[in-house]
PyMOL Python script that loads the backbone (N, CA, C, O; Angstrom):
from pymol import cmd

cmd.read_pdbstr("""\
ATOM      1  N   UNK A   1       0.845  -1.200   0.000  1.00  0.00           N
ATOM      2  CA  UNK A   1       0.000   0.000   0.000  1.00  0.00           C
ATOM      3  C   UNK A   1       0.870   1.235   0.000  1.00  0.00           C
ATOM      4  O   UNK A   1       1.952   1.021   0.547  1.00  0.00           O
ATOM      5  N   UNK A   2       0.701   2.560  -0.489  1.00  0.00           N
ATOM      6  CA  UNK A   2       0.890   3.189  -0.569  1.00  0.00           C
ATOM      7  C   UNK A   2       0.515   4.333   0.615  1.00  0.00           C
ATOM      8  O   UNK A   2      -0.617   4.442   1.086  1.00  0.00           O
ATOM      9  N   UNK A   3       1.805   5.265   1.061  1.00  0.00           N
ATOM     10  CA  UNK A   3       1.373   6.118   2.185  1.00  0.00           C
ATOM     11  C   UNK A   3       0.118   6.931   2.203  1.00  0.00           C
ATOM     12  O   UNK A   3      -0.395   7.339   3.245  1.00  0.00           O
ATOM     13  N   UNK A   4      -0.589   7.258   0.409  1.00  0.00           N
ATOM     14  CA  UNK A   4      -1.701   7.890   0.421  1.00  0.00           C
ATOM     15  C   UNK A   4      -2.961   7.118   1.138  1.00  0.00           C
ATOM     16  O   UNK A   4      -3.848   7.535   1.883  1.00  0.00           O
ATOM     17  N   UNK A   5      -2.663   5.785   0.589  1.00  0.00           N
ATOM     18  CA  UNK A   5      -3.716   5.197   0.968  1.00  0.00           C
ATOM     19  C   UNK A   5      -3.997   5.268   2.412  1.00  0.00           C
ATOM     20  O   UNK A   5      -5.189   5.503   2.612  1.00  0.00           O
ATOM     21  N   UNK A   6      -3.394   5.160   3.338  1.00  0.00           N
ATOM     22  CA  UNK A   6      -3.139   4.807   4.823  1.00  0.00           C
ATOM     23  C   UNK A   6      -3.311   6.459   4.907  1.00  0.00           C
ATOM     24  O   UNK A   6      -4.015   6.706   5.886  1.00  0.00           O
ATOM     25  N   UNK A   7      -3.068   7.203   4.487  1.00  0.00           N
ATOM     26  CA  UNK A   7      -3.420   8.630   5.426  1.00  0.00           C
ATOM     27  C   UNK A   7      -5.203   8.668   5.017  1.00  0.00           C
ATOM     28  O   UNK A   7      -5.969   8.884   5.957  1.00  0.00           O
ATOM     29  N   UNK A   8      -5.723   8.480   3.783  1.00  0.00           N
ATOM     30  CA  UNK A   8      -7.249   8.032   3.465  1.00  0.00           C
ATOM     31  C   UNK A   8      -7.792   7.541   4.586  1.00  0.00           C
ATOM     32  O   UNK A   8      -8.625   8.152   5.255  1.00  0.00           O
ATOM     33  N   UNK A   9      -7.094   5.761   5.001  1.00  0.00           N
ATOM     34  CA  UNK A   9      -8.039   5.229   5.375  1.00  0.00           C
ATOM     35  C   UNK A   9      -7.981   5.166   7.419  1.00  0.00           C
ATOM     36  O   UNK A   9      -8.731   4.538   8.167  1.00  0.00           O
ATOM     37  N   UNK A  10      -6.762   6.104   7.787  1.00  0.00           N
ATOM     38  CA  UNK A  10      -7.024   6.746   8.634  1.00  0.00           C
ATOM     39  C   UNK A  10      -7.593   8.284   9.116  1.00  0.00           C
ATOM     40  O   UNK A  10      -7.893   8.645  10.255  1.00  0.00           O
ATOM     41  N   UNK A  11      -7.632   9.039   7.874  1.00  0.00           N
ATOM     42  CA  UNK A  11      -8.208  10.178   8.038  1.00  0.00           C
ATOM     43  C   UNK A  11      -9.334  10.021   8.977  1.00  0.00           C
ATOM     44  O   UNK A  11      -9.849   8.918   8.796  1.00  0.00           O
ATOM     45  N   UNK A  12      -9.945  10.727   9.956  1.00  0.00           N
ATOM     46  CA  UNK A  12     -11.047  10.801  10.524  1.00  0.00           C
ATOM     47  C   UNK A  12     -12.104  11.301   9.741  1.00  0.00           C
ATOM     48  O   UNK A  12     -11.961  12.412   9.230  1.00  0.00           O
ATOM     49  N   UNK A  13     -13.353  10.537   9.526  1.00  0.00           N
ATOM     50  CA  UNK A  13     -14.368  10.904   8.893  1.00  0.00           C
ATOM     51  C   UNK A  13     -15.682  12.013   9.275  1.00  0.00           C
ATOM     52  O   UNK A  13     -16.828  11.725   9.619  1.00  0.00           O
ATOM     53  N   UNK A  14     -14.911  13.688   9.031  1.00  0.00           N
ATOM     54  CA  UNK A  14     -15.514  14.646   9.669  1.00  0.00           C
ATOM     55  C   UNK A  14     -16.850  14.425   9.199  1.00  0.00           C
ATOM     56  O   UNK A  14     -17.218  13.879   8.159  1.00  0.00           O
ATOM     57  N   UNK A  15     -17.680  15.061  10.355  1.00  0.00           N
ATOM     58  CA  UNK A  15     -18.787  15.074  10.445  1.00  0.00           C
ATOM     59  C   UNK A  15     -20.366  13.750  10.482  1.00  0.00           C
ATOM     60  O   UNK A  15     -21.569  13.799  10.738  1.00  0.00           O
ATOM     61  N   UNK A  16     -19.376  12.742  10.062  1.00  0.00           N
ATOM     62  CA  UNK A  16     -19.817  11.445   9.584  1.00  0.00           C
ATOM     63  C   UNK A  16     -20.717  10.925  11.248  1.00  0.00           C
ATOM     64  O   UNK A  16     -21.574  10.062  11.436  1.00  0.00           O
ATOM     65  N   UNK A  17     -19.999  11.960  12.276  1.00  0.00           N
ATOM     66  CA  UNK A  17     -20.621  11.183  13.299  1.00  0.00           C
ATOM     67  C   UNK A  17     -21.686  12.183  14.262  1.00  0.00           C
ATOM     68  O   UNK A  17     -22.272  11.855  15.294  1.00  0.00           O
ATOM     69  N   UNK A  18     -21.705  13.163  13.731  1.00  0.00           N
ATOM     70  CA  UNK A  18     -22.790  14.122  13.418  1.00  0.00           C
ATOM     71  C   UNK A  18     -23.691  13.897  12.967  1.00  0.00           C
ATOM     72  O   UNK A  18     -24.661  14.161  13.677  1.00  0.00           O
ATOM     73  N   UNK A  19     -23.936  13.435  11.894  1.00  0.00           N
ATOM     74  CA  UNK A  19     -24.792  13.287  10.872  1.00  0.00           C
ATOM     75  C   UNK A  19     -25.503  11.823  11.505  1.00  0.00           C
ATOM     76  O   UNK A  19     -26.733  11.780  11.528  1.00  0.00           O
ATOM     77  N   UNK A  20     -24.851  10.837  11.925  1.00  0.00           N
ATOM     78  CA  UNK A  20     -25.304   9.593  12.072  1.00  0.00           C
ATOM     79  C   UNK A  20     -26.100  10.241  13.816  1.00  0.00           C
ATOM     80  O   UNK A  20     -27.196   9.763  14.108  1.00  0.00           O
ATOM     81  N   UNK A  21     -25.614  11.018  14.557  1.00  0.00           N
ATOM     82  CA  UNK A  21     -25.918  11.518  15.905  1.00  0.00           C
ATOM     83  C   UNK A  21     -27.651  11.705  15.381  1.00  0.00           C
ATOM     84  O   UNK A  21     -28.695  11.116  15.661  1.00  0.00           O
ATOM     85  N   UNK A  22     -27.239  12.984  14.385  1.00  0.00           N
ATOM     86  CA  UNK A  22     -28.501  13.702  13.918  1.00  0.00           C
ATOM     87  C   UNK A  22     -29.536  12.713  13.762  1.00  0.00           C
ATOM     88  O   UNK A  22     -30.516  12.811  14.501  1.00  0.00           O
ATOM     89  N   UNK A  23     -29.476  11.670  12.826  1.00  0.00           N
ATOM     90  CA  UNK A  23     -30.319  10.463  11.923  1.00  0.00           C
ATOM     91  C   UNK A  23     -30.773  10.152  12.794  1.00  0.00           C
ATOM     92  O   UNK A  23     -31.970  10.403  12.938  1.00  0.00           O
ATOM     93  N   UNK A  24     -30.032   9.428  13.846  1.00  0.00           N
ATOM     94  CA  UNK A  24     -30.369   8.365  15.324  1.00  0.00           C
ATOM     95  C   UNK A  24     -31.242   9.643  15.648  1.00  0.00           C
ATOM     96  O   UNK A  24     -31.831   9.702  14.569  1.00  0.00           O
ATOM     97  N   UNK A  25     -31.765  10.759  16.410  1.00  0.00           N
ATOM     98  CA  UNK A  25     -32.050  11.576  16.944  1.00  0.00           C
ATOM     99  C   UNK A  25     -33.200  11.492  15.651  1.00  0.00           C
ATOM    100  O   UNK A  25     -33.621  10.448  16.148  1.00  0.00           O
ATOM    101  N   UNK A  26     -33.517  11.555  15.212  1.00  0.00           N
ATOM    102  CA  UNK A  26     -34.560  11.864  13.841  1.00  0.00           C
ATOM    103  C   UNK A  26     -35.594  10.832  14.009  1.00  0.00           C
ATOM    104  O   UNK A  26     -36.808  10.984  14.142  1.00  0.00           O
ATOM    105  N   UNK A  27     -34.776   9.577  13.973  1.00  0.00           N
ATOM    106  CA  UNK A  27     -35.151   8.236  14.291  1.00  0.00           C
ATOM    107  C   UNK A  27     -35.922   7.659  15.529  1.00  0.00           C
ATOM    108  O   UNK A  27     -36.719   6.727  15.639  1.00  0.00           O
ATOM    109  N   UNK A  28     -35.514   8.347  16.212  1.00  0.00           N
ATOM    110  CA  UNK A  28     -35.882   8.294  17.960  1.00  0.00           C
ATOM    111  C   UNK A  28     -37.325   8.634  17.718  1.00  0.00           C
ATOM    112  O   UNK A  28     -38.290   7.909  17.959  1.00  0.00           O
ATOM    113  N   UNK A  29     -37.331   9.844  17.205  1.00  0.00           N
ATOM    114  CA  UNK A  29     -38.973  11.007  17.136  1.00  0.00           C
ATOM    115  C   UNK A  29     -39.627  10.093  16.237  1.00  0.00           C
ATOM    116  O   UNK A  29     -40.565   9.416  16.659  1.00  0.00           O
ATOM    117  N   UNK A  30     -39.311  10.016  15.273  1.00  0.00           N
ATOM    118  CA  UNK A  30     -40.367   9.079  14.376  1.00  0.00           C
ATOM    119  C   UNK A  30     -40.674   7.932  15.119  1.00  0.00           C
ATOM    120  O   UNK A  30     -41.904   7.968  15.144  1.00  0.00           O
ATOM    121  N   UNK A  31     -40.308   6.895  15.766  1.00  0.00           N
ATOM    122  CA  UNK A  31     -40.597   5.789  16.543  1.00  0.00           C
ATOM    123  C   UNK A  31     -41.038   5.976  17.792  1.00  0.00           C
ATOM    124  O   UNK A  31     -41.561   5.141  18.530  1.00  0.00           O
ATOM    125  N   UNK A  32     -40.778   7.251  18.029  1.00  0.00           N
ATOM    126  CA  UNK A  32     -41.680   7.650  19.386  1.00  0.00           C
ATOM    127  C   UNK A  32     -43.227   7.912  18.674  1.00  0.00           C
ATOM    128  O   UNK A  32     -44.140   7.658  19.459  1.00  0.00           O
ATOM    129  N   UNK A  33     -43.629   8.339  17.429  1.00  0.00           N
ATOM    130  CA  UNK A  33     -44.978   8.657  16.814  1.00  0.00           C
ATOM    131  C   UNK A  33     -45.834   7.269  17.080  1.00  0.00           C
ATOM    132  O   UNK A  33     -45.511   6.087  17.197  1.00  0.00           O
ATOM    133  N   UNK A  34     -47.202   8.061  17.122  1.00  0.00           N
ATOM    134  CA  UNK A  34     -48.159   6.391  16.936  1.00  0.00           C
ATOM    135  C   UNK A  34     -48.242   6.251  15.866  1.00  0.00           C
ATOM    136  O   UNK A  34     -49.009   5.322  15.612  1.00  0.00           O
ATOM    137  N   UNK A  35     -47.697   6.860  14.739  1.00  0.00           N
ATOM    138  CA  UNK A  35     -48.561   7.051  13.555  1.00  0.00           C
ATOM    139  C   UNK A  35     -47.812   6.022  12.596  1.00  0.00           C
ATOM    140  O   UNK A  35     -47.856   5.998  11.366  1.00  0.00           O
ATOM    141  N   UNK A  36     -47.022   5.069  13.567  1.00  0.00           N
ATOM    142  CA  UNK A  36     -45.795   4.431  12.237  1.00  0.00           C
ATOM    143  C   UNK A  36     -46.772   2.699  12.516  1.00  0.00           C
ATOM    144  O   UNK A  36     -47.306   2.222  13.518  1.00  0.00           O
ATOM    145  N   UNK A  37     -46.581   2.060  10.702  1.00  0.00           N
ATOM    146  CA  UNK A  37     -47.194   0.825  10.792  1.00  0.00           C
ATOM    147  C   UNK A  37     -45.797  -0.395  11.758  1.00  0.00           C
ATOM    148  O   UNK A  37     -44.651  -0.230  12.176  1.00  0.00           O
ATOM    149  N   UNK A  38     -46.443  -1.143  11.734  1.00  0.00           N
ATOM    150  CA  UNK A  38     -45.402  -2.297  12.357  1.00  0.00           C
ATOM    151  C   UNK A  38     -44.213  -2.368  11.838  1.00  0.00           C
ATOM    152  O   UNK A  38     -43.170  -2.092  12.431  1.00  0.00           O
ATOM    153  N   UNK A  39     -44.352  -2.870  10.324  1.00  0.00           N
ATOM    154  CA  UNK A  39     -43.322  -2.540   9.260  1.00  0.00           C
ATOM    155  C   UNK A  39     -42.265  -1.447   9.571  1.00  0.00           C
ATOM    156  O   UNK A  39     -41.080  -1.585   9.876  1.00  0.00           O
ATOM    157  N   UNK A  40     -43.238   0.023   9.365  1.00  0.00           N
ATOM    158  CA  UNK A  40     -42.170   1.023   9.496  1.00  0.00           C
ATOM    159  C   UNK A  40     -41.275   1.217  10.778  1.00  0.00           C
ATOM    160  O   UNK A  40     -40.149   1.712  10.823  1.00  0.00           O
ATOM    161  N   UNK A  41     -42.001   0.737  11.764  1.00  0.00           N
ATOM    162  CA  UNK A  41     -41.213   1.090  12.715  1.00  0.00           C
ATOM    163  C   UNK A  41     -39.791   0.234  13.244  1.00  0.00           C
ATOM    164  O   UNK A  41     -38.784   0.531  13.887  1.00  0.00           O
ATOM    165  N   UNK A  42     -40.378  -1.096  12.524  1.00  0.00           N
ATOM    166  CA  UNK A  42     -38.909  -2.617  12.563  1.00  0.00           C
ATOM    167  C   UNK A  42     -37.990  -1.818  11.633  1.00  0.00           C
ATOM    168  O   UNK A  42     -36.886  -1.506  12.077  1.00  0.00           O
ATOM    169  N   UNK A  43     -38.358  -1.420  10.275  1.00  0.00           N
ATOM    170  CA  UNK A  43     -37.468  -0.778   9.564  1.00  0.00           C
ATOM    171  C   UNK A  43     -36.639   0.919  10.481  1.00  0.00           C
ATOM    172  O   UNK A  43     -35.492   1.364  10.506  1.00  0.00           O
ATOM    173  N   UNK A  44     -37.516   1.225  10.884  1.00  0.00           N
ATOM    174  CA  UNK A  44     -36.634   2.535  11.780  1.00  0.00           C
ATOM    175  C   UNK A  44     -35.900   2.109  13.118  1.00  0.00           C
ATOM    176  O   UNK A  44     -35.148   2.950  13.611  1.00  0.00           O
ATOM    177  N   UNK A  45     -36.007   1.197  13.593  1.00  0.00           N
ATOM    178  CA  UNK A  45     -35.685   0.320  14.453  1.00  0.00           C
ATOM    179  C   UNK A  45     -34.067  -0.161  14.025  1.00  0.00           C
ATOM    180  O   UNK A  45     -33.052   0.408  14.426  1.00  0.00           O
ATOM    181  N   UNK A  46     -34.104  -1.183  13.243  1.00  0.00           N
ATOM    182  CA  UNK A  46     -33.099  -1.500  12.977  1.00  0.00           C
ATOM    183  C   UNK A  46     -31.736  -0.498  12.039  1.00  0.00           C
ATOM    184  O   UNK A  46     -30.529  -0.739  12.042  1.00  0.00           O
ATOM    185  N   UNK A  47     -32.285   0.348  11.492  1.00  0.00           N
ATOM    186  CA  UNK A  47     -31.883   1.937  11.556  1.00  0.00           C
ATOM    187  C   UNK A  47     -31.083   2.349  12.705  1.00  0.00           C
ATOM    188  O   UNK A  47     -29.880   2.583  12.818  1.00  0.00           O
ATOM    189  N   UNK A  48     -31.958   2.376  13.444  1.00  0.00           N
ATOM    190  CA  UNK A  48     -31.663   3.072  14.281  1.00  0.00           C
ATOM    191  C   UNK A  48     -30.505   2.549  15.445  1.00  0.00           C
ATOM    192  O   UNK A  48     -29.747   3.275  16.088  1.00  0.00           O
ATOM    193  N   UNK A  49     -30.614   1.138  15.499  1.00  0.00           N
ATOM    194  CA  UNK A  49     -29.644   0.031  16.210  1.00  0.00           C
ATOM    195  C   UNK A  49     -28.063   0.414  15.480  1.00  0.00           C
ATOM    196  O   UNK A  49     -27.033   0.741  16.071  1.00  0.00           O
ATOM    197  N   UNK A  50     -28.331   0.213  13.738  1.00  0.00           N
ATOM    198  CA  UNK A  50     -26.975   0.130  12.938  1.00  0.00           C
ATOM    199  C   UNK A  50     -26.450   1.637  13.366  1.00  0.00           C
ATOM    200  O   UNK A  50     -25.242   1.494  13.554  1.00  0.00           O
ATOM    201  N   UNK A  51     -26.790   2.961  13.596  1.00  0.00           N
ATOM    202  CA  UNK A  51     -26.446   4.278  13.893  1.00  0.00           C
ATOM    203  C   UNK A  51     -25.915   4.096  14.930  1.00  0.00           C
ATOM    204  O   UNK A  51     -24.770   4.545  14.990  1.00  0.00           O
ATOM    205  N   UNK A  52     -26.434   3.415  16.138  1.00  0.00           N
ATOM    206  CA  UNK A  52     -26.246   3.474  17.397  1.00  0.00           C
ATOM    207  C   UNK A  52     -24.660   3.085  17.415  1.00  0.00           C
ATOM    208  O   UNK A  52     -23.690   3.840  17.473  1.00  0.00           O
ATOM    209  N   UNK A  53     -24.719   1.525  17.338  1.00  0.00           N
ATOM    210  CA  UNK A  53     -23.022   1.268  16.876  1.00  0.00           C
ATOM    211  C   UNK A  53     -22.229   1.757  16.112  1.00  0.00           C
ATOM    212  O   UNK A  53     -21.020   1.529  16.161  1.00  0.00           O
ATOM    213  N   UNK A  54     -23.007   2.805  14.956  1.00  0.00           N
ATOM    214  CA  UNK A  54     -21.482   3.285  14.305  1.00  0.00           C
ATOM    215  C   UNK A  54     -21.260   3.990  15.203  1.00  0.00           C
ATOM    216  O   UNK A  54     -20.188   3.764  15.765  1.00  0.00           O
ATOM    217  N   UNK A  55     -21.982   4.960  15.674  1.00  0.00           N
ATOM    218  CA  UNK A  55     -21.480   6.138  16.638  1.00  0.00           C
ATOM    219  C   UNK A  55     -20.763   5.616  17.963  1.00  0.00           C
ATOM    220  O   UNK A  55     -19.869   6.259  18.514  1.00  0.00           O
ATOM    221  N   UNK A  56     -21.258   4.343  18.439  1.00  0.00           N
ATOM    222  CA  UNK A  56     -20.535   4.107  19.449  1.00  0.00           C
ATOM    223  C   UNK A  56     -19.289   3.538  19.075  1.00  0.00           C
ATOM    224  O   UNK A  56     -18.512   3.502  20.030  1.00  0.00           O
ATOM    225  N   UNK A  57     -18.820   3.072  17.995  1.00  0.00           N
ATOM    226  CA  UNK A  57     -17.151   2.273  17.238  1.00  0.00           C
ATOM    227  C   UNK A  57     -16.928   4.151  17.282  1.00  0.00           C
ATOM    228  O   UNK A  57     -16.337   4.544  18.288  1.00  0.00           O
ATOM    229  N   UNK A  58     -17.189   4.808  16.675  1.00  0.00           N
ATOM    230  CA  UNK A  58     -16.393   6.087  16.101  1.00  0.00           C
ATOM    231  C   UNK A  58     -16.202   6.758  17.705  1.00  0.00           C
ATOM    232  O   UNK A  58     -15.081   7.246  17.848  1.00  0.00           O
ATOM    233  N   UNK A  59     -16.825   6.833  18.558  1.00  0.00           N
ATOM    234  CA  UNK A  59     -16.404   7.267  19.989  1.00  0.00           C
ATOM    235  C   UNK A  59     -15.260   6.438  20.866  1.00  0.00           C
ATOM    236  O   UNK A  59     -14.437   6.940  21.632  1.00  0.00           O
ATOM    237  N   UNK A  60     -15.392   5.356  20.619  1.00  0.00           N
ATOM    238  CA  UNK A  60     -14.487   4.474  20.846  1.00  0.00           C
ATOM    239  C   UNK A  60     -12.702   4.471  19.865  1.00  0.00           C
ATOM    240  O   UNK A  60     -11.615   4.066  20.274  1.00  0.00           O
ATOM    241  N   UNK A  61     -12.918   4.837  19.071  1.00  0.00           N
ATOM    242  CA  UNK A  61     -12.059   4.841  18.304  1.00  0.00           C
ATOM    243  C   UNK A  61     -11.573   6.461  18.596  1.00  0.00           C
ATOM    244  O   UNK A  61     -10.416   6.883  18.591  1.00  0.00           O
ATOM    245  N   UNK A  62     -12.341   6.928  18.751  1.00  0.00           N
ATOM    246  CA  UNK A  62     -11.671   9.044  19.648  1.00  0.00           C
ATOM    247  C   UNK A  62     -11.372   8.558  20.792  1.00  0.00           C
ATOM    248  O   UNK A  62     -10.326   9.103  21.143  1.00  0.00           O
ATOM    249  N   UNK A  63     -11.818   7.627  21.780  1.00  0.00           N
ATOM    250  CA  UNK A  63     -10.820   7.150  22.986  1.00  0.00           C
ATOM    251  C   UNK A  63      -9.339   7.300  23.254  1.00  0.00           C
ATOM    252  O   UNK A  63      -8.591   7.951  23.985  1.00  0.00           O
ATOM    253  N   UNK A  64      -9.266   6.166  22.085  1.00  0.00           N
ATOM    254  CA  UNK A  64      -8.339   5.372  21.627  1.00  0.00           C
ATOM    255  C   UNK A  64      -7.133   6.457  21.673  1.00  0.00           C
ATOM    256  O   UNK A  64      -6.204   6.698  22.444  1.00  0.00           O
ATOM    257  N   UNK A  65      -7.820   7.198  19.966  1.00  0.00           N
ATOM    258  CA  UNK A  65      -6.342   8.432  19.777  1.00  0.00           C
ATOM    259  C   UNK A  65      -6.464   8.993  20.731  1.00  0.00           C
ATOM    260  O   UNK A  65      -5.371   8.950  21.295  1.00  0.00           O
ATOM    261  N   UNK A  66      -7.559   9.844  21.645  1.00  0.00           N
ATOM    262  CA  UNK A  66      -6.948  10.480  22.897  1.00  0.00           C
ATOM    263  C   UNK A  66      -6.055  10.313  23.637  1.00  0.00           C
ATOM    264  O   UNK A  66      -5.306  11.192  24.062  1.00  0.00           O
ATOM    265  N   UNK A  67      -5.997   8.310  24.071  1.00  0.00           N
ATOM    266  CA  UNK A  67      -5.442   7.751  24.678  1.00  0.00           C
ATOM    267  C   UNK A  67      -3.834   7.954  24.368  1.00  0.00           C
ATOM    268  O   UNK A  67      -2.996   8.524  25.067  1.00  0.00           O
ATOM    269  N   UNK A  68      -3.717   7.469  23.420  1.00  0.00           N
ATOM    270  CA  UNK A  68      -2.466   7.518  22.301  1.00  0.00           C
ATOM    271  C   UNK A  68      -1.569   9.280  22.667  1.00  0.00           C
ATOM    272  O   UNK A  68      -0.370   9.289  22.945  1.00  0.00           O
ATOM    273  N   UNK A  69      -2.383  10.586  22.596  1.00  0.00           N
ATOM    274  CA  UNK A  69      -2.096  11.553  22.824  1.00  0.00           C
ATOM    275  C   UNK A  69      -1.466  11.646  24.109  1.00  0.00           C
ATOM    276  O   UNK A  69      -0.382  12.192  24.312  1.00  0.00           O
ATOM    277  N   UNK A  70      -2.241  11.051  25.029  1.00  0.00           N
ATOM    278  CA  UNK A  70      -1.429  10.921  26.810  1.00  0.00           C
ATOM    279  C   UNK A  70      -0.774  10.112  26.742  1.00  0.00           C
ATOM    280  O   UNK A  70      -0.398   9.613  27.803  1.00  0.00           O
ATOM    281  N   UNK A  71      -0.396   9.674  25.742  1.00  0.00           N
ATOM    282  CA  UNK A  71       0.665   9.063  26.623  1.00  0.00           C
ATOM    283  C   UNK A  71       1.994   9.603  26.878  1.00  0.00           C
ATOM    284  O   UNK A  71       2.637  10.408  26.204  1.00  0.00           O
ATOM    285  N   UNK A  72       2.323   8.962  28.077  1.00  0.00           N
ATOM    286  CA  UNK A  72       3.971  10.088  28.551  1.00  0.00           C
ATOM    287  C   UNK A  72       5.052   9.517  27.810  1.00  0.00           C
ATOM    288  O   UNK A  72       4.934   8.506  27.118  1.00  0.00           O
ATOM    289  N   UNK A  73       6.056  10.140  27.951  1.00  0.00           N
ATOM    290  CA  UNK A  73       7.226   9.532  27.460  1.00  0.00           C
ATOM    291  C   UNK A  73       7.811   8.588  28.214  1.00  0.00           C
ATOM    292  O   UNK A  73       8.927   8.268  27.805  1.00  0.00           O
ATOM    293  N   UNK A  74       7.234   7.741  29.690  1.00  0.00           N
ATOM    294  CA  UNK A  74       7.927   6.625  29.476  1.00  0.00           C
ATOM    295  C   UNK A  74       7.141   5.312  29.242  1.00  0.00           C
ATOM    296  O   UNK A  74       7.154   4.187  29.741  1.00  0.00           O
ATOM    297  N   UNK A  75       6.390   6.001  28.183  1.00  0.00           N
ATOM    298  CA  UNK A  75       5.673   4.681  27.758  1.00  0.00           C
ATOM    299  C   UNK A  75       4.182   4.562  28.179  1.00  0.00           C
ATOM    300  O   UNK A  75       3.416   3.963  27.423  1.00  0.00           O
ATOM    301  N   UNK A  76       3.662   5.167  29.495  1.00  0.00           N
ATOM    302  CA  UNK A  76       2.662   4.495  30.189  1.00  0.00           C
ATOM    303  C   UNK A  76       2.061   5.829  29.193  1.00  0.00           C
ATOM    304  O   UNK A  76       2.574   6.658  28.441  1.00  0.00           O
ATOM    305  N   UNK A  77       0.191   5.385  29.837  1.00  0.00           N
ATOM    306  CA  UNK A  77      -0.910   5.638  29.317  1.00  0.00           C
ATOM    307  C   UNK A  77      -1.403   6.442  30.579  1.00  0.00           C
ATOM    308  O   UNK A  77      -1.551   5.998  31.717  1.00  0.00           O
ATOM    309  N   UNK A  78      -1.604   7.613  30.166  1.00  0.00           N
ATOM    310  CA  UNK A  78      -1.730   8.584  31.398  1.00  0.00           C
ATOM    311  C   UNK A  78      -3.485   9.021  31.366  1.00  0.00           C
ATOM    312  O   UNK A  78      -3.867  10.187  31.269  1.00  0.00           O
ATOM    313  N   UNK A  79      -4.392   7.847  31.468  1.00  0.00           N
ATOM    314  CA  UNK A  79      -5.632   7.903  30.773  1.00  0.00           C
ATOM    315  C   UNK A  79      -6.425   9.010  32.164  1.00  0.00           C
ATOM    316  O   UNK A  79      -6.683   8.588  33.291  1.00  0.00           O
ATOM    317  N   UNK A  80      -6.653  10.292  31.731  1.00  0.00           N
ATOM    318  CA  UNK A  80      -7.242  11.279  32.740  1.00  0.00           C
ATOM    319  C   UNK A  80      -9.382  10.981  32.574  1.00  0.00           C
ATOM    320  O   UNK A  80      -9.950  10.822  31.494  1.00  0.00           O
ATOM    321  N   UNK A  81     -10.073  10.994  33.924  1.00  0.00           N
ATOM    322  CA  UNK A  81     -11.342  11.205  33.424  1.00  0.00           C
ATOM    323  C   UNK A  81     -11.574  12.531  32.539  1.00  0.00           C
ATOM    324  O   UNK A  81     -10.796  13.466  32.732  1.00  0.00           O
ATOM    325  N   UNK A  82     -12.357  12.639  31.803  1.00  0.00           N
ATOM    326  CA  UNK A  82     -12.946  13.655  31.520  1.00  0.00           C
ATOM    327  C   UNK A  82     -14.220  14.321  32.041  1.00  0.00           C
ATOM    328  O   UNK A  82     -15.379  13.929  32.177  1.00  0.00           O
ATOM    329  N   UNK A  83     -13.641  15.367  32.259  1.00  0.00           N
ATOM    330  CA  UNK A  83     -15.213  16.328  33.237  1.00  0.00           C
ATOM    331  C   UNK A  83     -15.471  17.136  31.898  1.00  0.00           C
ATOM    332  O   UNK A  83     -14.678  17.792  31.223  1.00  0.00           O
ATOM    333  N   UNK A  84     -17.020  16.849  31.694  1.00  0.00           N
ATOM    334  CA  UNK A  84     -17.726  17.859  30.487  1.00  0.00           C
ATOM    335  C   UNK A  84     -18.157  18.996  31.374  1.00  0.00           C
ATOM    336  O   UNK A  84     -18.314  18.930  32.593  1.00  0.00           O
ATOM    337  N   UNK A  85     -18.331  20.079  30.579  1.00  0.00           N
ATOM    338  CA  UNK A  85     -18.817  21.553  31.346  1.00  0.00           C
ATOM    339  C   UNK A  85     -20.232  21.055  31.593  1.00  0.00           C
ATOM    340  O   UNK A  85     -20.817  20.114  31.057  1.00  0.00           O
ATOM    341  N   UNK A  86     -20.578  21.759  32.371  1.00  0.00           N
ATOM    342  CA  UNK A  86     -22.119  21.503  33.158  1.00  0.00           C
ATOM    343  C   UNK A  86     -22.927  22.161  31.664  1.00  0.00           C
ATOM    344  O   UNK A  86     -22.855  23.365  31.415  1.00  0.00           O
ATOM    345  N   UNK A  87     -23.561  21.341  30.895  1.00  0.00           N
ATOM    346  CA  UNK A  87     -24.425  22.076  29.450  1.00  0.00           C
ATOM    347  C   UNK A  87     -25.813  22.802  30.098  1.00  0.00           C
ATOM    348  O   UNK A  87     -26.283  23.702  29.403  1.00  0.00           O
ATOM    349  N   UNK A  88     -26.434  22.525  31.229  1.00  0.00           N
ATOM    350  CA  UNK A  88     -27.485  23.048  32.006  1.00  0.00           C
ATOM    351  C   UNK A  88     -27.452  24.648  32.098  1.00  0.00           C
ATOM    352  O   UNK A  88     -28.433  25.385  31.998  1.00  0.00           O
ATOM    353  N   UNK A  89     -26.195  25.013  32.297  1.00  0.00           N
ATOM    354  CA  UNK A  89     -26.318  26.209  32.991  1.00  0.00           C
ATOM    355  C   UNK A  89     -25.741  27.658  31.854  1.00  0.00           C
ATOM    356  O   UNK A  89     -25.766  28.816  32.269  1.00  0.00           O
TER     357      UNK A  89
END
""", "prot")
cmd.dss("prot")
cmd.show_as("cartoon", "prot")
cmd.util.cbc("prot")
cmd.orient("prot")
């Protein structure tokens, strides 16, 4: 393989997990409706399952390089919690 290829098929796929956030979130509301037949809703359902795991592999995989980022120079994995800002206030 070629170095192009490998910077491709590690590039991070902007927005890709946005968009799948958004869908799942789209998905949620429609299956929360009464108005969906049996059909539609197995079909938004399983939709909505395949979103769930990409987004959770692509969060998992931002772990990862975070992880990779701490690490110290003698090797170890300096894995810190993360505190999110309070979004409430």
């Amino acid at each position: 393989m070629n170095s192009a290829t490998n910077k491709a098929t590690e590039a991070p796929r902007k927005g890709d997990f946005e968009k799948s956030l958004v869908r799942l979130e789209e998905v949620v509301k429609r299956l929360e409706s009464t108005e969906l037949s049996l059909d539609e809703a197995m079909k938004l359902f399983e939709e909505g399952v395949k979103l769930s795991r990409e987004c959770q592999k692509q969060l998992e995989e931002a772990e990862g390089r975070v992880e990779i980022l701490l690490k110290k120079a003698d090797g170890k994995i300096a894995a810190e919690p993360f505190e999110p800002e309070d979004e409430s206030s």
